[in-house]
TORKOL-4160 file (C-alpha; in steps of 0.2 Angstrom, whole numbers, padded with zeros to 4 digits, m for minus):
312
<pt num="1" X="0659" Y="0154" Z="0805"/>
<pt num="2" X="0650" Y="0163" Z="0793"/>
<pt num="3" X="0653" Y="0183" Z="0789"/>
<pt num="4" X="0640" Y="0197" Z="0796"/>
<pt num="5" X="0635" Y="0210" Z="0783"/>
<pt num="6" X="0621" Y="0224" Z="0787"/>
<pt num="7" X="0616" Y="0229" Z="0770"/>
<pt num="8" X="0606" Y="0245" Z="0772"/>
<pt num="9" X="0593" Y="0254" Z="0758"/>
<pt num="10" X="0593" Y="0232" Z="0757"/>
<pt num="11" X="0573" Y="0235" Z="0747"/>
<pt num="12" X="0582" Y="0246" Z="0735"/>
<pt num="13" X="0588" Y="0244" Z="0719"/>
<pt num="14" X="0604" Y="0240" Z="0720"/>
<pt num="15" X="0602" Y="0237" Z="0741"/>
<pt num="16" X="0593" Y="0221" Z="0735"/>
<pt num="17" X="0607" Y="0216" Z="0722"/>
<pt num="18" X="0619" Y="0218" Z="0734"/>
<pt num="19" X="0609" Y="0205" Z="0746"/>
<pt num="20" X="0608" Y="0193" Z="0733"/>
<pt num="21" X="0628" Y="0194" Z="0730"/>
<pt num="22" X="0631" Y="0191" Z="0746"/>
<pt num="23" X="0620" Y="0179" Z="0751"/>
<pt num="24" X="0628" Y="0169" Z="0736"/>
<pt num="25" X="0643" Y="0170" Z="0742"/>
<pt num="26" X="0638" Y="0163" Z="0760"/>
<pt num="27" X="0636" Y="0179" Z="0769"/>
<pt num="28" X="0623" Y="0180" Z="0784"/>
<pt num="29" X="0614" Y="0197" Z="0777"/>
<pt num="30" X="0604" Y="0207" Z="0788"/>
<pt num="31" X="0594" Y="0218" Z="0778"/>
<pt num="32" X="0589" Y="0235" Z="0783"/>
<pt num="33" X="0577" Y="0249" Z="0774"/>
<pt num="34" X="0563" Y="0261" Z="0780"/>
<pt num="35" X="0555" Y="0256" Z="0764"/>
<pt num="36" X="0554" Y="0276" Z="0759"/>
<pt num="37" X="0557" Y="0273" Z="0742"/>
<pt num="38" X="0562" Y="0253" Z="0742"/>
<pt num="39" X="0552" Y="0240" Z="0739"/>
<pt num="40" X="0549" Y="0225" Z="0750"/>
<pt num="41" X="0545" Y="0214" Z="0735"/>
<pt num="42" X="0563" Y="0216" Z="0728"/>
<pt num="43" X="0569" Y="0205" Z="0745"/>
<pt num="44" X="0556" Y="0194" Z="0748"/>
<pt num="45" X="0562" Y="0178" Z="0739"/>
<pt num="46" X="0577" Y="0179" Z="0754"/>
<pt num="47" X="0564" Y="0178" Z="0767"/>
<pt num="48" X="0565" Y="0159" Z="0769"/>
<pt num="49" X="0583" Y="0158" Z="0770"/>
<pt num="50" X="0591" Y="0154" Z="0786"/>
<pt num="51" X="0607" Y="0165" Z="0784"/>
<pt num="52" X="0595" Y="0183" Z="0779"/>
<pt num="53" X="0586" Y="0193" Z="0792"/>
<pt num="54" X="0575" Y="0212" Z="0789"/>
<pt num="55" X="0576" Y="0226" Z="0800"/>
<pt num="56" X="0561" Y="0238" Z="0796"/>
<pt num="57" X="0571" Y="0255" Z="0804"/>
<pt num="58" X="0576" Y="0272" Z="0799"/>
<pt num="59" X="0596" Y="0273" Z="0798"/>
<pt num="60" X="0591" Y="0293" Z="0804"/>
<pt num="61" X="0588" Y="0284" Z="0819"/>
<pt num="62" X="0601" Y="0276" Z="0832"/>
<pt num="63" X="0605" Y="0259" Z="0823"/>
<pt num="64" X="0606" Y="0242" Z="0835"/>
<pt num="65" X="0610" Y="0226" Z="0828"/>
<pt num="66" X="0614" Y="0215" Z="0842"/>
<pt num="67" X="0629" Y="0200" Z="0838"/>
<pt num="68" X="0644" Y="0205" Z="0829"/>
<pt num="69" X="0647" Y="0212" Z="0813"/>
<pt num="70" X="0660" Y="0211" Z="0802"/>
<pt num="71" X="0655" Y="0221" Z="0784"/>
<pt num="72" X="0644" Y="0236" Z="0784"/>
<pt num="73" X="0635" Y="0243" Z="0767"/>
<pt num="74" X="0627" Y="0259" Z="0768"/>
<pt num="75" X="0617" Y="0260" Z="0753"/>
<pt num="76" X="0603" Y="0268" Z="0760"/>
<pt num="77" X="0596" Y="0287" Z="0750"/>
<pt num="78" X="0584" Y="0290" Z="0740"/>
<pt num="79" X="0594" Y="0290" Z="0725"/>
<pt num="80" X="0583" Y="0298" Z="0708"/>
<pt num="81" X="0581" Y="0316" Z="0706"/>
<pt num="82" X="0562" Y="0312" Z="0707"/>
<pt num="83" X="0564" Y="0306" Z="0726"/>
<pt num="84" X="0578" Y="0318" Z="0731"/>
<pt num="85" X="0566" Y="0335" Z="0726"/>
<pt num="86" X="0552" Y="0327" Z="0731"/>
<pt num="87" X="0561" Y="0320" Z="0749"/>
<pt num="88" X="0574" Y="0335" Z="0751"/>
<pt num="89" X="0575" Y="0333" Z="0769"/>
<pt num="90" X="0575" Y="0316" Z="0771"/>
<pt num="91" X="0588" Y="0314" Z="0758"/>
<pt num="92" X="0600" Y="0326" Z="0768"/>
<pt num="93" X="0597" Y="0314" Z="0784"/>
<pt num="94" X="0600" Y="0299" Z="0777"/>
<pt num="95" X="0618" Y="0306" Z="0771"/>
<pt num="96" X="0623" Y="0316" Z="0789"/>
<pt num="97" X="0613" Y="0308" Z="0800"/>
<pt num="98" X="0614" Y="0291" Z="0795"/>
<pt num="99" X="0630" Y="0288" Z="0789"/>
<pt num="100" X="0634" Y="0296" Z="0807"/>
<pt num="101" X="0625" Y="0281" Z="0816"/>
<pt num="102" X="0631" Y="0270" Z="0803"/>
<pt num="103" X="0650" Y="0273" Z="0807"/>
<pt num="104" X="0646" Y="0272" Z="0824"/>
<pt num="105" X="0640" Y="0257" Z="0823"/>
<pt num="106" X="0655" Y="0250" Z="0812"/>
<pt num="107" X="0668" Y="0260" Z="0826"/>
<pt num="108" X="0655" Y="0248" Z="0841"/>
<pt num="109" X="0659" Y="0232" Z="0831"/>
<pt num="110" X="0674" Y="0235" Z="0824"/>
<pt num="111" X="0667" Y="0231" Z="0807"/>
<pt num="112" X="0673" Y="0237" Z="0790"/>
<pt num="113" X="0660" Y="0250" Z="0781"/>
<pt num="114" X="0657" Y="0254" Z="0763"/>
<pt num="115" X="0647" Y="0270" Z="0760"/>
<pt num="116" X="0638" Y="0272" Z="0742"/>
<pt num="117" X="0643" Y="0289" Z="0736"/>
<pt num="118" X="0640" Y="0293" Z="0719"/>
<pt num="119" X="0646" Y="0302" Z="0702"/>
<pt num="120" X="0634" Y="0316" Z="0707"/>
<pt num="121" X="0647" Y="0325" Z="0719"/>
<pt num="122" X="0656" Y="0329" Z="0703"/>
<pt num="123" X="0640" Y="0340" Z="0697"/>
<pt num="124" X="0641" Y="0349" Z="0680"/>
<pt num="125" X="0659" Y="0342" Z="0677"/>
<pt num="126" X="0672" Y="0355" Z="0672"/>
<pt num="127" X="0684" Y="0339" Z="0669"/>
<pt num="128" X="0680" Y="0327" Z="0657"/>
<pt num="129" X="0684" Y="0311" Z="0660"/>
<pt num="130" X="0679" Y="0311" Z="0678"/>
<pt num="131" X="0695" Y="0306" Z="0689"/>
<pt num="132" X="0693" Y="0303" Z="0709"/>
<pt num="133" X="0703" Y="0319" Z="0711"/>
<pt num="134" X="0691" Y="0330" Z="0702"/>
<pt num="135" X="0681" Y="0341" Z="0715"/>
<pt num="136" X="0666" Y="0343" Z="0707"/>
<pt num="137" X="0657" Y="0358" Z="0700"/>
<pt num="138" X="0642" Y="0358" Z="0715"/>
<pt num="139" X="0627" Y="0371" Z="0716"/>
<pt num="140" X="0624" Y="0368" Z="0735"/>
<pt num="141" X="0609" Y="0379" Z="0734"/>
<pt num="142" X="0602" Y="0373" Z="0719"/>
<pt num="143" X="0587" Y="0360" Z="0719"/>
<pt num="144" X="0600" Y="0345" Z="0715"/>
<pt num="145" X="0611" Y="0352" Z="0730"/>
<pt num="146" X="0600" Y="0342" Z="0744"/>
<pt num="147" X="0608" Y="0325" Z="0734"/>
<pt num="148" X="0627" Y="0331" Z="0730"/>
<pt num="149" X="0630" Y="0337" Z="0747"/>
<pt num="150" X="0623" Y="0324" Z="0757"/>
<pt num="151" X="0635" Y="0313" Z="0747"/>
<pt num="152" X="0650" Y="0324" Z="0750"/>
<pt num="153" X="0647" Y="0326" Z="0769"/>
<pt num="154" X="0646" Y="0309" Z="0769"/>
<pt num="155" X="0663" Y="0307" Z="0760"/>
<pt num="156" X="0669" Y="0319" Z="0775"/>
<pt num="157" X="0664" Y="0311" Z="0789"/>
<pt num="158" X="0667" Y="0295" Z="0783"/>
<pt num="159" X="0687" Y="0299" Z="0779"/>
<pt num="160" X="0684" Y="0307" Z="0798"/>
<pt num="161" X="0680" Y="0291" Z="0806"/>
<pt num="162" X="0694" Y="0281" Z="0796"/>
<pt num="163" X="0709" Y="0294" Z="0803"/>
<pt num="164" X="0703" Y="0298" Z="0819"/>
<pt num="165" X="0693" Y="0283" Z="0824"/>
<pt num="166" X="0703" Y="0271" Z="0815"/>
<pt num="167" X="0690" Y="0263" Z="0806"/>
<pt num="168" X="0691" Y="0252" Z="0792"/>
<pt num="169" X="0681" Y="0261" Z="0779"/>
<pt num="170" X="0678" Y="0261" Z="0759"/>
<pt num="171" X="0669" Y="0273" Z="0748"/>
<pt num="172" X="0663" Y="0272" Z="0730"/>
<pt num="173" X="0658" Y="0283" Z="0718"/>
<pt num="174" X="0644" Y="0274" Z="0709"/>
<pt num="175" X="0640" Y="0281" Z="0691"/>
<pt num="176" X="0623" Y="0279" Z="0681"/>
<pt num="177" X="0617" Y="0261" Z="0684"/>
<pt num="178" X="0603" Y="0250" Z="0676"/>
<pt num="179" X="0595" Y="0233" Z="0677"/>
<pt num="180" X="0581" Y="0223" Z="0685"/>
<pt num="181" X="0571" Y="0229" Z="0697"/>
<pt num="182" X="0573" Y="0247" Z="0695"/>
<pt num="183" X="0558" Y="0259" Z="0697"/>
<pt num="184" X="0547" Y="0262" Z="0681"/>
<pt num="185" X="0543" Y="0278" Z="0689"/>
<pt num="186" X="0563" Y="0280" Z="0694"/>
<pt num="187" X="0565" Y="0298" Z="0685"/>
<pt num="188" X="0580" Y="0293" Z="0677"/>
<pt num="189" X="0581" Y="0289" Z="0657"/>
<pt num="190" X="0582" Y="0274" Z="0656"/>
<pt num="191" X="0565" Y="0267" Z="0666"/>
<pt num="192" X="0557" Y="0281" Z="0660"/>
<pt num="193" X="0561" Y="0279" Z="0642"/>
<pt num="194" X="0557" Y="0261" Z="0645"/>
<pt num="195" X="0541" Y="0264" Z="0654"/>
<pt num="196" X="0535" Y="0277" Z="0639"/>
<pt num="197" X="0541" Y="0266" Z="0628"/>
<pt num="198" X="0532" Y="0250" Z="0633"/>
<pt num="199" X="0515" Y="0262" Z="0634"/>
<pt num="200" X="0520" Y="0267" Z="0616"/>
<pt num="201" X="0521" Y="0283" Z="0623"/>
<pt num="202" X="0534" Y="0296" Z="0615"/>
<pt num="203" X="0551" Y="0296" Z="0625"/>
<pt num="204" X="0555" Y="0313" Z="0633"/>
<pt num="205" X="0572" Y="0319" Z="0631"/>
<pt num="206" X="0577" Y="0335" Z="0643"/>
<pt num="207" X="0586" Y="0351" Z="0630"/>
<pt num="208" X="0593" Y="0344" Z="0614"/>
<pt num="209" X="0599" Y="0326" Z="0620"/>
<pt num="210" X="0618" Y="0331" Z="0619"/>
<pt num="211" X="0621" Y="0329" Z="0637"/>
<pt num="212" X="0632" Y="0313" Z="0640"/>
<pt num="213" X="0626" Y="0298" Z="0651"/>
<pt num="214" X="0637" Y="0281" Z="0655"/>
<pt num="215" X="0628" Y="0267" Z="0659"/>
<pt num="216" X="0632" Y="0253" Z="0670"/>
<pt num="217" X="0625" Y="0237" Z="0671"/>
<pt num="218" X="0618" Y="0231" Z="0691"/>
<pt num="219" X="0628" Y="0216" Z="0692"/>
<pt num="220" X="0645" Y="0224" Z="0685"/>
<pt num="221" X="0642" Y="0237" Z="0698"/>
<pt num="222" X="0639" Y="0225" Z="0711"/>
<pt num="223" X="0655" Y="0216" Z="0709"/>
<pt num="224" X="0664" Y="0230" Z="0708"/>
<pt num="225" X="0656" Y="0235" Z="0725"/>
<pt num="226" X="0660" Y="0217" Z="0731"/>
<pt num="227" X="0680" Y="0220" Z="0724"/>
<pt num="228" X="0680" Y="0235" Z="0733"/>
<pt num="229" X="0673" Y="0232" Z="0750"/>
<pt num="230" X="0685" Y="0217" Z="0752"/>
<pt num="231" X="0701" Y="0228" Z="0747"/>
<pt num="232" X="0711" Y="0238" Z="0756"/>
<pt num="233" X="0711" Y="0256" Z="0748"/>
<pt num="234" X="0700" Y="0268" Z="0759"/>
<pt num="235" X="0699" Y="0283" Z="0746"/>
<pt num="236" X="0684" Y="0285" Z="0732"/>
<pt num="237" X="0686" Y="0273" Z="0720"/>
<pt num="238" X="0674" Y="0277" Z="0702"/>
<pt num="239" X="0663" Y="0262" Z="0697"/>
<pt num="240" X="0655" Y="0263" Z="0682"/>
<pt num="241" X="0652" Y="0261" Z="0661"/>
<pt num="242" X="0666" Y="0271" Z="0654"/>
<pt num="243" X="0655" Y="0268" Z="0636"/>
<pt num="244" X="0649" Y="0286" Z="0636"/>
<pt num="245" X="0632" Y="0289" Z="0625"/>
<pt num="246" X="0622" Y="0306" Z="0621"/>
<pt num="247" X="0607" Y="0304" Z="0631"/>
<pt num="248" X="0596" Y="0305" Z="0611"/>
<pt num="249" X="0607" Y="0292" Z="0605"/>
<pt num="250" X="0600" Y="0283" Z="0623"/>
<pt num="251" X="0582" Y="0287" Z="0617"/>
<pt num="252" X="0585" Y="0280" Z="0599"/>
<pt num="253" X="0591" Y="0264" Z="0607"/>
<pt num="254" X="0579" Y="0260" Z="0617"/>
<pt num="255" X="0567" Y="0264" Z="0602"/>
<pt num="256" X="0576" Y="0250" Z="0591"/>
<pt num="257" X="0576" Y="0237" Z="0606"/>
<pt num="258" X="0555" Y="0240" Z="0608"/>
<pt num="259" X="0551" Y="0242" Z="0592"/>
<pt num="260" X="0538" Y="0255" Z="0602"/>
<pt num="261" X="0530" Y="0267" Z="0591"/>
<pt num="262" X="0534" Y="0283" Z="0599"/>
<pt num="263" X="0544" Y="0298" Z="0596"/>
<pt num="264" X="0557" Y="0307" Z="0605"/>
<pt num="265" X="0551" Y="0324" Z="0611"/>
<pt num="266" X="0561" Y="0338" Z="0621"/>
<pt num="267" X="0560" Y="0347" Z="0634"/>
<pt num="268" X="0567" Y="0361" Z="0642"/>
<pt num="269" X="0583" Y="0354" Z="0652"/>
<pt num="270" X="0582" Y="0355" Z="0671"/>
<pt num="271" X="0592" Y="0366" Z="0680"/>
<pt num="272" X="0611" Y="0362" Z="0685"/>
<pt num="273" X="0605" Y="0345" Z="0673"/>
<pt num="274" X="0625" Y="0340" Z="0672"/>
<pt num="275" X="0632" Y="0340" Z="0654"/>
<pt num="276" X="0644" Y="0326" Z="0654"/>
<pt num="277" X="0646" Y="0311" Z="0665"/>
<pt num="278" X="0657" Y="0298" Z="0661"/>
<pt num="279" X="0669" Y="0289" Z="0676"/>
<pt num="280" X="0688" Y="0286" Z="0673"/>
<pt num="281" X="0689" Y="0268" Z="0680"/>
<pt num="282" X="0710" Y="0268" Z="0681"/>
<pt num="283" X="0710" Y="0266" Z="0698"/>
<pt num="284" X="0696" Y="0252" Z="0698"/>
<pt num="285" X="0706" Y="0243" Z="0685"/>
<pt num="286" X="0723" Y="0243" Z="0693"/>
<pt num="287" X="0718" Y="0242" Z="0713"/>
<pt num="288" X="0702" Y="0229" Z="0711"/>
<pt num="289" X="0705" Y="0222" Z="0696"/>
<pt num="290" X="0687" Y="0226" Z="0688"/>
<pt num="291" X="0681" Y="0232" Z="0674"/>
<pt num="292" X="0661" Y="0232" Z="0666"/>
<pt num="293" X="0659" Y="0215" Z="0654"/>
<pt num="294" X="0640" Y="0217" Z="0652"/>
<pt num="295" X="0639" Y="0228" Z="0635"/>
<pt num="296" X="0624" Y="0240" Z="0634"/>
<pt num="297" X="0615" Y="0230" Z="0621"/>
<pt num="298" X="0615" Y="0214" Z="0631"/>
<pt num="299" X="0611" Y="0224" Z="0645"/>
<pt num="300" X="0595" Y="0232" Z="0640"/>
<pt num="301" X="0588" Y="0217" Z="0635"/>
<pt num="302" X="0589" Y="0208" Z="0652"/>
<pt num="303" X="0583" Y="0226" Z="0658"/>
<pt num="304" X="0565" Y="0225" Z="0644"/>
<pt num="305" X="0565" Y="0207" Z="0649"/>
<pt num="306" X="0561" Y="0211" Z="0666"/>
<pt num="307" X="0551" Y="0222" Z="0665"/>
<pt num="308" X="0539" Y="0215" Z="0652"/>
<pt num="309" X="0535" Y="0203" Z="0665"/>
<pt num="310" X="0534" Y="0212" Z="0678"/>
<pt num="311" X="0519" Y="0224" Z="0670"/>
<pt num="312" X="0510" Y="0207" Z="0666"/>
């Protein structure tokens, strides 16, 4: 008998990814997404398949799945800072008030859940690498505070249900991610120094570019998700590119790769705009065995090689 897995933010960026992994790997996938900010297109070569099913619903809502369930995902948030600012409200729902029906519905089925958390509870890191046992450096009243602690209640109330409920739960910290099927219009450097650059546009880079980004490629990060979700460590775990790169050395890259004709131009640096981000993956190495193989280079090519053809 095959395995269950509800896959929510499933229309998503990395929602979709994570259908296709586990369809491959002879999961039944129900997919679920309010389709806020994902897109149906990303899922809609899994329609004919006889082990995937879509639920249209909002996780803010009471989740019902009917059968059993044996893996929950809950990747579901808008996840860009162009989304969370626009959708502040929203953002904080889907964090309380659906990782609160989410866990319910894992303690109903007596399913193991995995909640998408993310480098972004760190805020403007005082520590550099990142560790997992690094608090952060959080503005909860600043304009980025909506995302960061929607993703720390989360990792509350998820270690909540796991000690007092009992339930089987997994939490990763996901760092800066990239590949196919990531919004042009995301916000976040690399579609939109992609998107400028294929428009021959000049790339915007936000203060002087010294600010530290570390890029993961989609499939790296969906494995190490997989690794994950099927271990048995129930604290944060950091997946992510420990290859850290100033964000104008990022600008200048994807200049080469192009061969665009555009500049890079600066902007002021938005407020609370964290300074360094780059993950210590020890615990990732030694408890799941992963670490990233796809290097940046080869990465942003697939990445421009999608989206060439999907702007045709």
């Amino acid at each position: 008998m095959s395995k269950r897995i509800l896959i929510t933010g499933a229309a998503g960026f990395l929602g979709s990814h994570l259908c296709d992994r586990f369809i491959a790997e002879g999961y039944d996938v129900i997919g679920m997404d309010n389709l806020l900010t994902g897109n149906i297109k990303n899922i809609e070569h899994l329609f004919p398949l006889k082990n995937f099913e879509f639920y249209h619903h909002d996780v803010t809502k009471f989740v019902h799945v009917p059968g059993n369930i044996d893996y929950i995902l809950h990747f579901a948030s808008p996840a860009s800072p162009i989304d969370y600012l626009k959708m502040p409200i929203q953002t904080l729902k889907v964090g309380a008030m659906g990782t609160h029906n989410l866990l319910g519905l894992a303690k109903a089925k007596n399913a193991r859940i995995l909640v998408a958390s993310t480098s972004e509870i760190y805020g403007d890191p005082l520590v550099h690498p990142q560790t997992e046992e690094y608090w952060g450096n959080v503005n909860s009243v600043g304009p980025r505070g909506v995302y960061d602690e929607a993703k720390r209640y989360m990792e509350s109330i998820t270690m909540a249900y796991h000690h007092y409920h009992q339930v089987e739960t997994r939490i990763i910290r996901i760092f800066n991610t990239y590949g196919p099927r990531m919004r042009l219009d995301d916000g976040r450097a690399l579609p939109t120094f992609m998107s400028q650059a294929l428009k021959n546009e000049n790339l915007t880079v936000f203060g002087d570019g010294s600010q530290t980004r570390s890029f993961c490629y989609v499939d790296d990060l969906v494995d190490g998700i997989y690794r994950l979700l099927l271990s048995d460590y129930a604290l944060p775990v950091n997946i992510g590119n420990p290859a850290e790169i100033t964000l104008k050395e990022f600008a200048e890259e994807v200049i080469a790769l192009t061969g665009t004709s555009g500049k890079i131009v600066y902007e002021p640096l938005p407020q609370d705009d964290p300074k360094q981000r780059q993950p210590d993956i020890t615990k990732a190495r030694t408890i799941l065995g992963w670490e990233p193989k796809v290097d940046r280079h080869e990465g942003l090519k697939r990445t421009l090689a999608y989206y060439k053809a999907s702007i045709r």
